[in-house]
DSSP file (Angstrom, degrees, kcal/mol; ACC not computed):
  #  RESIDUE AA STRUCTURE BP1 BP2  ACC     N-H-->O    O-->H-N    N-H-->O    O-->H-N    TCO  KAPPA ALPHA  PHI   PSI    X-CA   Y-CA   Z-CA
    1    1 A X    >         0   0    0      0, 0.0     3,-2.8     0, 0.0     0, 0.0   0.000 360.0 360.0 360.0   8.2  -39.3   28.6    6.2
    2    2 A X  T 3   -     0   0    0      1,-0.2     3,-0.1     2,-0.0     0, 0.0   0.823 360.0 -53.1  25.3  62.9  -43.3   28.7    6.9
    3    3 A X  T 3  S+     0   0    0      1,-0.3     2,-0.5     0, 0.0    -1,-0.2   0.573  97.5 139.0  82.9  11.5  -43.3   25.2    7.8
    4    4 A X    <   -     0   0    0     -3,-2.8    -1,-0.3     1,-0.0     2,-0.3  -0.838  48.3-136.2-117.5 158.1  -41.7   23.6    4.9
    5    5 A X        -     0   0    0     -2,-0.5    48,-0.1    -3,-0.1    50,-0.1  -0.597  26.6-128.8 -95.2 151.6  -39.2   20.8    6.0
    6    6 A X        -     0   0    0     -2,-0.3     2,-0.9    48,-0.1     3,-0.1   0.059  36.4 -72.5 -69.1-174.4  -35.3   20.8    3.9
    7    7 A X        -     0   0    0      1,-0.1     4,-0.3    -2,-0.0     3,-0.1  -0.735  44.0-160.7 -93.8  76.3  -33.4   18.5    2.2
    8    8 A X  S  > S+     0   0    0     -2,-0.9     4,-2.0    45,-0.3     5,-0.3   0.731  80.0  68.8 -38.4 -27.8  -31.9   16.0    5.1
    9    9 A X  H >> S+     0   0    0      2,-0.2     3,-4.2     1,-0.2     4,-1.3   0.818  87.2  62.7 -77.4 -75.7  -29.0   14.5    3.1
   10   10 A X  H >> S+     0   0    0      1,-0.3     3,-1.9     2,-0.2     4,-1.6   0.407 111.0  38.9 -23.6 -82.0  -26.9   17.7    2.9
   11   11 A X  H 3> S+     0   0    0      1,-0.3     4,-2.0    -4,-0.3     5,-0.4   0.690 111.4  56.1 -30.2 -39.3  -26.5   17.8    6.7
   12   12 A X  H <X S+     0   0    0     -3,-4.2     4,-0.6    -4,-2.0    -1,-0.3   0.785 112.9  38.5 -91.8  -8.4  -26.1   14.6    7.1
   13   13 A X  H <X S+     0   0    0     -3,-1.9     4,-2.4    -4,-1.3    -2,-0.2   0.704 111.9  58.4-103.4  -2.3  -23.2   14.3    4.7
   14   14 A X  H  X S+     0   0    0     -4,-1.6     4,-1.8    -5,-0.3    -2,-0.2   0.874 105.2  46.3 -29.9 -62.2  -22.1   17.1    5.8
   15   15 A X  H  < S+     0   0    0     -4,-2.0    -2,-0.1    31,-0.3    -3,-0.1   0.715 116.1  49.9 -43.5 -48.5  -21.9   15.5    9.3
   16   16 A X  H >X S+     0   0    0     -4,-0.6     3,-2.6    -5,-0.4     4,-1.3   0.956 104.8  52.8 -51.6 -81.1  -20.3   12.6    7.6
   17   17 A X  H 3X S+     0   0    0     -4,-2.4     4,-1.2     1,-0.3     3,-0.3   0.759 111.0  51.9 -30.2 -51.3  -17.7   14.8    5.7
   18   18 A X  H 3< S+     0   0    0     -4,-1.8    -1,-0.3     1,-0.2    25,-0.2   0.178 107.0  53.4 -82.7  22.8  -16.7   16.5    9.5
   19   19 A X  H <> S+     0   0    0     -3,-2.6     4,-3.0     3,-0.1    -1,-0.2   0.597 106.6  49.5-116.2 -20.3  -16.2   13.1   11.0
   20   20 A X  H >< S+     0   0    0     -4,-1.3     3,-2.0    -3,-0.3     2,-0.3   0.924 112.7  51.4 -51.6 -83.1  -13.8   11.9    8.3
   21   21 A X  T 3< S+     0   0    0     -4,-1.2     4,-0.4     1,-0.4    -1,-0.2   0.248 108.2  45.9 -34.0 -36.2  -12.2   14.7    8.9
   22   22 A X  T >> S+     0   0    0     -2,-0.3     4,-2.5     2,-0.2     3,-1.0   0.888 116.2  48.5 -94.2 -55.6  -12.0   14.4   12.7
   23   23 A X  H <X S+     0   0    0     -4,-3.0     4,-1.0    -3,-2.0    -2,-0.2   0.599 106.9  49.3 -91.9  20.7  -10.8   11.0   12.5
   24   24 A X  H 34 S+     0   0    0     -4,-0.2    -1,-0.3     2,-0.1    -2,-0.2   0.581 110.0  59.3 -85.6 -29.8   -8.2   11.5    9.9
   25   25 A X  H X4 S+     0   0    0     -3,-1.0     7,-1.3    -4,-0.4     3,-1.0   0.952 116.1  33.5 -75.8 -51.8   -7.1   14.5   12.4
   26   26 A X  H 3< S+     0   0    0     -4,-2.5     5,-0.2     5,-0.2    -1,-0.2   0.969 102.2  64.8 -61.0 -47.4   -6.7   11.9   15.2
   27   27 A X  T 3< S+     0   0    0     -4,-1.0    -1,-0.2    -5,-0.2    -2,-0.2   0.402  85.4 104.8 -90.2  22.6   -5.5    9.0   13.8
   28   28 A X  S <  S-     0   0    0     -3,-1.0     3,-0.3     1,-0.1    -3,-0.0  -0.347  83.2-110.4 -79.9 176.6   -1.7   11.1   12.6
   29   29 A X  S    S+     0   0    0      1,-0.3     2,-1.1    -2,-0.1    -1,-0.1   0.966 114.6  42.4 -55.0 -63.5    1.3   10.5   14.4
   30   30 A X  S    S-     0   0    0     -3,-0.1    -1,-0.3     1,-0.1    -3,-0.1  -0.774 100.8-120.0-101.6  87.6    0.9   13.8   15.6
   31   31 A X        -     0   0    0     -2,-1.1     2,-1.5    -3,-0.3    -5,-0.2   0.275  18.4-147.3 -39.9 132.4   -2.3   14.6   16.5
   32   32 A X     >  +     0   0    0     -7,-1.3     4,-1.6     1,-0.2     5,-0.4  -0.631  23.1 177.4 -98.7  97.7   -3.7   17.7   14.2
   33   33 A X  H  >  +     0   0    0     -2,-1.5     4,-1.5     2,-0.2    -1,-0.2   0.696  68.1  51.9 -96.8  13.9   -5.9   19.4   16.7
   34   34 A X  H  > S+     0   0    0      2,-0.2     4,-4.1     3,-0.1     5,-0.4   0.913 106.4  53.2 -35.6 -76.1   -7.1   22.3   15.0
   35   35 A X  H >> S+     0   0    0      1,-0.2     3,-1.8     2,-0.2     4,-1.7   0.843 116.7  46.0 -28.7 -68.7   -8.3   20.3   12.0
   36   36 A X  H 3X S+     0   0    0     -4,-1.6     4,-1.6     1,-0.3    -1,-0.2   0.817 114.5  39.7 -75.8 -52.6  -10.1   18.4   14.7
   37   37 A X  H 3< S+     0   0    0     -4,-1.5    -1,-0.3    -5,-0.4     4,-0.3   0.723 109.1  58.9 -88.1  -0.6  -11.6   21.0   16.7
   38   38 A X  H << S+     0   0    0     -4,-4.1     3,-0.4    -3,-1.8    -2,-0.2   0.776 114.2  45.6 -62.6 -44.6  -12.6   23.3   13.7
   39   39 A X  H >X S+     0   0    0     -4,-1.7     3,-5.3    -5,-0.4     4,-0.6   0.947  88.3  79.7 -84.3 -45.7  -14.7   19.8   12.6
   40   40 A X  H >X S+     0   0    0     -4,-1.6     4,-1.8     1,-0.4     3,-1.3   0.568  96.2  45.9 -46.2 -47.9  -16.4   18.7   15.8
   41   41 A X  H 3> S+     0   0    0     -3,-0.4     4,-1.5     1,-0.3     5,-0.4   0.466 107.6  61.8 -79.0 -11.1  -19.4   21.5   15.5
   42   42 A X  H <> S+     0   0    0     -3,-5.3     4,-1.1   -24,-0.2    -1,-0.3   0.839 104.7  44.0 -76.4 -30.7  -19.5   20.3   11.9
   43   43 A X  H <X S+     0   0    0     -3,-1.3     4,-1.4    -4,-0.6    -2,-0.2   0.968 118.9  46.7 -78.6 -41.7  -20.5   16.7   13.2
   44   44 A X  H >X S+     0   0    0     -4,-1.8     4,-2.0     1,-0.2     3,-0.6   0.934 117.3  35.9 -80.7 -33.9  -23.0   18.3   15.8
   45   45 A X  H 3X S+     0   0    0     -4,-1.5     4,-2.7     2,-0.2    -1,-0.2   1.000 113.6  56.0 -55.2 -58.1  -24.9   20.8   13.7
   46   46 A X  H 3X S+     0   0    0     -4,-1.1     4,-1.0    -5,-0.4   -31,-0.3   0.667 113.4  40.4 -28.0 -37.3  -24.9   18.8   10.9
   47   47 A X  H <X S+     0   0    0     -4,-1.4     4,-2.1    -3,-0.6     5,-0.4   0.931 117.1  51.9 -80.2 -60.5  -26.7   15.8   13.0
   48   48 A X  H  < S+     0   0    0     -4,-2.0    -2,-0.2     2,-0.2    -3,-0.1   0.664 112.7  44.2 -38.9 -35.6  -28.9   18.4   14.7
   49   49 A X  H >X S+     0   0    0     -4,-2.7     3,-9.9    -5,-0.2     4,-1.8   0.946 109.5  57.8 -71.6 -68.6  -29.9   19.9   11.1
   50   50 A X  H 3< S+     0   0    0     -4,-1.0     4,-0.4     1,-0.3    -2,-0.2   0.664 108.1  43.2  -7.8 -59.4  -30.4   16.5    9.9
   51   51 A X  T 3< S+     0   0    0     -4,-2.1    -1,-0.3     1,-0.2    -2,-0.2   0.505 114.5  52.1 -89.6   6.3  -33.2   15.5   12.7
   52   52 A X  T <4 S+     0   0    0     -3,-9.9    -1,-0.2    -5,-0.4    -2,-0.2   0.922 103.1  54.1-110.1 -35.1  -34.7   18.6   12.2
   53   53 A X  S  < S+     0   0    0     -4,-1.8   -45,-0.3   -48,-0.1    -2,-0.2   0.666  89.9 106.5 -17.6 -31.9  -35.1   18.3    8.2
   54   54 A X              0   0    0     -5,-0.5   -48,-0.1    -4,-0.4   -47,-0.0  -0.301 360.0 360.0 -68.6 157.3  -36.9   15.1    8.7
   55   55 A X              0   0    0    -50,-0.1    -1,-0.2     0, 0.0    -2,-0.0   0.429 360.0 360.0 -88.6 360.0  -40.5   14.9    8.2
């Protein structure tokens, strides 16, 4: 990327989007834990991208 910084919101509503996601996946009768463990690396890359997009 020679040192030019990205766009932060994507990731972080990315991040967002996989945390609905995770806590729609918990809060069923019957927990869905795919959904839930498919999303978890969404939350943390997504945060990870985020701080690193900032200027």
């Amino acid at each position: 990327m020679h040192g030019q910084y990205g766009n932060p919101m994507q990731p972080l509503v990315a991040s967002i989007n996989s945390s609905f996601w995770c806590n729609y996946a918990l809060l069923q009768k019957y927990k869905d834990w795919p959904v839930f463990i498919a999303n978890v690396p969404g939350i943390i890359f997504g945060l990870i991208t985020f701080v690193t997009a900032l200027h």
